[in-house]
C-alpha positions as CSV (number, residue, x, y, z in Angstrom):
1,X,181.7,-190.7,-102.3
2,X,178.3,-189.4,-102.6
3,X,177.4,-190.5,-98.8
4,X,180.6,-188.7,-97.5
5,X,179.1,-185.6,-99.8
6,X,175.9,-185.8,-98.2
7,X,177.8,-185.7,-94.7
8,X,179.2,-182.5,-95.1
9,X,176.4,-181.2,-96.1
10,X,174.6,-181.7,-93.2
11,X,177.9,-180.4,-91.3
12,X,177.2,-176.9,-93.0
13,X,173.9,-176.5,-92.0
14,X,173.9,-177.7,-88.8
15,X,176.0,-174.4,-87.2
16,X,173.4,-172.2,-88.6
17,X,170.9,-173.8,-87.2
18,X,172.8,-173.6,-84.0
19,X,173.5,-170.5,-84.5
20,X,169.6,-169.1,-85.0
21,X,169.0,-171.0,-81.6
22,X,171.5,-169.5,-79.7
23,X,170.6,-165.9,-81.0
24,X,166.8,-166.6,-80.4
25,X,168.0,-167.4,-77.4
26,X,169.5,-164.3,-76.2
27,X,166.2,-162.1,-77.7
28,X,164.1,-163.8,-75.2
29,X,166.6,-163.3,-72.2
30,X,167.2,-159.5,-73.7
31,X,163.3,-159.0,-73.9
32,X,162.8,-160.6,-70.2
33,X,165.6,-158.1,-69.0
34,X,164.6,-154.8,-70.0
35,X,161.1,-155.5,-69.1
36,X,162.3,-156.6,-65.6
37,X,164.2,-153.9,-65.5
38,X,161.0,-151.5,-66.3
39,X,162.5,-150.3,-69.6
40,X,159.0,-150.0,-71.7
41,X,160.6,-148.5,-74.7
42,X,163.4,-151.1,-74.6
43,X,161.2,-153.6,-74.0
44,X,159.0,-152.8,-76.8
45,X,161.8,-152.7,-79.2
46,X,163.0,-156.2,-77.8
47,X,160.0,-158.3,-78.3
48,X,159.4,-156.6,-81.8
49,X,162.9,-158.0,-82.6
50,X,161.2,-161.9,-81.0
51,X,157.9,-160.7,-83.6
52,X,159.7,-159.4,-86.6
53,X,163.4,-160.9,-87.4
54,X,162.5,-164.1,-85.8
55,X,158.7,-164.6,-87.0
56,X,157.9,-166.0,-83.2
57,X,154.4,-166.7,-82.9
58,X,152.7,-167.2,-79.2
59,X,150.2,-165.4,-77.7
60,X,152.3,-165.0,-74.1
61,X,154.5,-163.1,-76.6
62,X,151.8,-161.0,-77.1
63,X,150.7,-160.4,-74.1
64,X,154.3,-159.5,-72.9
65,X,154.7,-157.0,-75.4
66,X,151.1,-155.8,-74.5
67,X,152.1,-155.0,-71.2
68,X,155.8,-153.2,-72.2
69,X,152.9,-151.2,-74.5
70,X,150.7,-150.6,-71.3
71,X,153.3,-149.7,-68.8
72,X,155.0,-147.2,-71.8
73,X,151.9,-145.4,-72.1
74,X,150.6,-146.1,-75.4
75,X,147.4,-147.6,-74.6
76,X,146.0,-148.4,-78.4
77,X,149.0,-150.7,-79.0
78,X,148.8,-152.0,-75.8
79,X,144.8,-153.1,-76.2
80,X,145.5,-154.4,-79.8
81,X,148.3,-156.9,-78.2
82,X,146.1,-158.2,-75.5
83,X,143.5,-158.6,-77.6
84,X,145.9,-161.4,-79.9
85,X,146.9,-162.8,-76.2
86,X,143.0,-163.2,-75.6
87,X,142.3,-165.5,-78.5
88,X,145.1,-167.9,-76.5
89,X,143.2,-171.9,-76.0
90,X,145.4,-170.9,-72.7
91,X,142.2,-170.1,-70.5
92,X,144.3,-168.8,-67.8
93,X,146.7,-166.6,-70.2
94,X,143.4,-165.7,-72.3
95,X,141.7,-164.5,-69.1
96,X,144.6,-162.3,-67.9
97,X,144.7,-161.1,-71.5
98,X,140.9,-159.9,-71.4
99,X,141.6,-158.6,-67.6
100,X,144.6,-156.3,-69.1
101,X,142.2,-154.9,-72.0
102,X,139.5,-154.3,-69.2
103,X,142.1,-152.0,-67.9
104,X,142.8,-150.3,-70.6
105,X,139.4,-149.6,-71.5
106,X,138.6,-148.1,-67.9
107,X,142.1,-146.1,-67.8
108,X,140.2,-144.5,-71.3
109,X,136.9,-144.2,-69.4
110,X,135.2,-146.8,-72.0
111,X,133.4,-148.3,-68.7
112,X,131.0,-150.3,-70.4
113,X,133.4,-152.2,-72.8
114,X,136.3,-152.7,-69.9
115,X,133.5,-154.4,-67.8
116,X,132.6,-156.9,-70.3
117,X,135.9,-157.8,-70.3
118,X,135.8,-158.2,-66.9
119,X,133.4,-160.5,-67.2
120,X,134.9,-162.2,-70.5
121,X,138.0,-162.7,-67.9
122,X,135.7,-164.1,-64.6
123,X,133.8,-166.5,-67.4
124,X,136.9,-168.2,-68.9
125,X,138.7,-167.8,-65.5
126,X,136.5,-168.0,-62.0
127,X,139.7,-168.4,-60.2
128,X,141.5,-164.6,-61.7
129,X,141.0,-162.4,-58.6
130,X,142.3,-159.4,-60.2
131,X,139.4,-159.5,-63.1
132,X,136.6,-160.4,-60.3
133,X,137.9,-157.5,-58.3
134,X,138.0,-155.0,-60.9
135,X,134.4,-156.2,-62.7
136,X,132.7,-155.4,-58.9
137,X,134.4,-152.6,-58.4
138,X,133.7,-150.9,-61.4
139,X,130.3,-152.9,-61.6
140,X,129.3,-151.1,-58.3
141,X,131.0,-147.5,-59.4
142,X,128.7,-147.8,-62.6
143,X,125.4,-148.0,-60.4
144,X,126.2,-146.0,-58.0
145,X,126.6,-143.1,-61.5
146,X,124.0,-143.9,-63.0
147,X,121.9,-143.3,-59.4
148,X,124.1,-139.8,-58.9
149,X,122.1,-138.7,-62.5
150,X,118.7,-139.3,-61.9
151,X,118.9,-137.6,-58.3
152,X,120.0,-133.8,-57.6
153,X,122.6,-134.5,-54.5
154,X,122.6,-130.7,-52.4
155,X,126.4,-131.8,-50.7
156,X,127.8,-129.6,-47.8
157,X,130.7,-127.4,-48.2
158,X,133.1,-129.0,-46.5
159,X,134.9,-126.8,-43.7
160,X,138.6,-127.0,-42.9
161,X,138.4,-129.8,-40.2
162,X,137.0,-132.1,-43.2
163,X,139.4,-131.0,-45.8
164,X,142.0,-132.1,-43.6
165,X,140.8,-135.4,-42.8
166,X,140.4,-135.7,-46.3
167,X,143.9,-135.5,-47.4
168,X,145.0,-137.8,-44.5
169,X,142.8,-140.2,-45.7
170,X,144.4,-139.6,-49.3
171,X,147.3,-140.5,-47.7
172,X,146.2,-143.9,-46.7
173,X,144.6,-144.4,-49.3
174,X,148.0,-144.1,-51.6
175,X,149.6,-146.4,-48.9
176,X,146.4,-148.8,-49.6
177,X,145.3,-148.9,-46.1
178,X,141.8,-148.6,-47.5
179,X,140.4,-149.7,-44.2
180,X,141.9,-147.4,-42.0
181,X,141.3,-144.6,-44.2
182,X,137.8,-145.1,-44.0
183,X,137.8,-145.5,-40.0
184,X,139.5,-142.1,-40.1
185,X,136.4,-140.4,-42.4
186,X,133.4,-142.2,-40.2
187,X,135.2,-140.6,-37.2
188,X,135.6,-137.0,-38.9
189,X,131.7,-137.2,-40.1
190,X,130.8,-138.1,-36.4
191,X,132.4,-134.9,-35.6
192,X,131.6,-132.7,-38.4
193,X,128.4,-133.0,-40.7
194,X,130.0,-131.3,-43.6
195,X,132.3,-134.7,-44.1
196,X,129.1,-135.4,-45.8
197,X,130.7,-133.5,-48.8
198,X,132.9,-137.0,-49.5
199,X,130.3,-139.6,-48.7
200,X,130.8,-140.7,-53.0
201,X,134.5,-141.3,-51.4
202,X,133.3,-142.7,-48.6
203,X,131.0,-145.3,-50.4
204,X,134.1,-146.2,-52.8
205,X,135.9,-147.2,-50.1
206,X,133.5,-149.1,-48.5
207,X,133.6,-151.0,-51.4
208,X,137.3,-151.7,-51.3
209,X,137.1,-152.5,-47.8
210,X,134.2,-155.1,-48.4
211,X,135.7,-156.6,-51.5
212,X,138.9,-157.0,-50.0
213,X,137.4,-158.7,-47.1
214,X,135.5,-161.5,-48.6
């Protein structure tokens, strides 16, 4: 008697064990939905649900929610989750982690700290081309600063012709056709000094172009 007892005891737990699975489950494939679907705020609320009712612990949770953060505009929450992600024995996932909290760091013009984590990224991850783009980018834009404030620059005032190259080359530049965007302003400063006025733009995209290239 006591075995069958013990039987149907297992029997009862068994469904709710099921059924935690099953509704785990579904969370991940809500949370992976919305955030597909570019719905931040859902997507927030959806992985907090993964956190919260279903104590998941994993640092690619983190940095998933990190993102949603990110893309919804609420960079602290966003930096705080990446930084959890970065702590990952995951080099790869750790790296991207550290990449993401460069970003944020730059997007709130803390240069210094979002290039260490540049480099944080690069050192646990030579292979992340994202982090090694963004450290030499911003490594370069830092120099090139700090040289702008220990010399007085005396630009021209750019005439009309150079304003108008100017926003075409915006216009490239939003399409990312960095290289021909540059072609475009060497070609308006061969014809008109006062192009001079965007050589700091010029010089950034020189960088693009050369980083890109190698």
């Amino acid at each position: 008697m006591s075995g069958i007892k013990g039987i149907f005891l297992i029997l009862l737990f068994l469904p709710a064990s099921w059924t935690r699975v099953s509704r785990l489950n579904a969370a991940i494939d809500r949370a992976a939905a919305s955030y597909a679907a570019t719905e931040y705020a859902q997507a927030i609320k959806d992985h907090r649900v993964l956190l919260e009712e279903f104590q998941l612990v994993s640092e690619s949770l983190n940095f998933n929610l990190g993102l949603s953060y990110k893309y919804a505009n609420q960079p602290d929450e966003a930096a705080a989750n990446f930084d959890k992600a970065s702590q990952s024995g995951i080099k790869r996932l750790a790296s991207f982690a550290l990449n993401q909290g460069g970003v944020v760091l730059g997007e709130k013009k803390d240069y210094q700290a979002a290039l260490s984590k540049f480099q944080s990224a690069l050192i646990l991850n030579p292979l992340n081309e994202e982090a090694r783009y963004n450290y030499e980018l911003l490594a370069r834009w830092l120099k090139r600063d700090e040289e702008r404030k220990n010399k007085d620059e005396n630009s021209p005032e750019p005439s009309e012709f150079a304003k108008r190259k100017k926003a075409e080359a915006d216009r490239l530049v939003e399409q990312f056709r960095f290289k021909e965007a540059l072609t475009l302003m060497e070609a308006a400063l061969a014809q008109d000094e006062t192009v001079a006025a965007y050589q700091e733009f010029m010089t950034s995209l020189k960088d693009i172009v050369e980083i890109n290239e190698n």
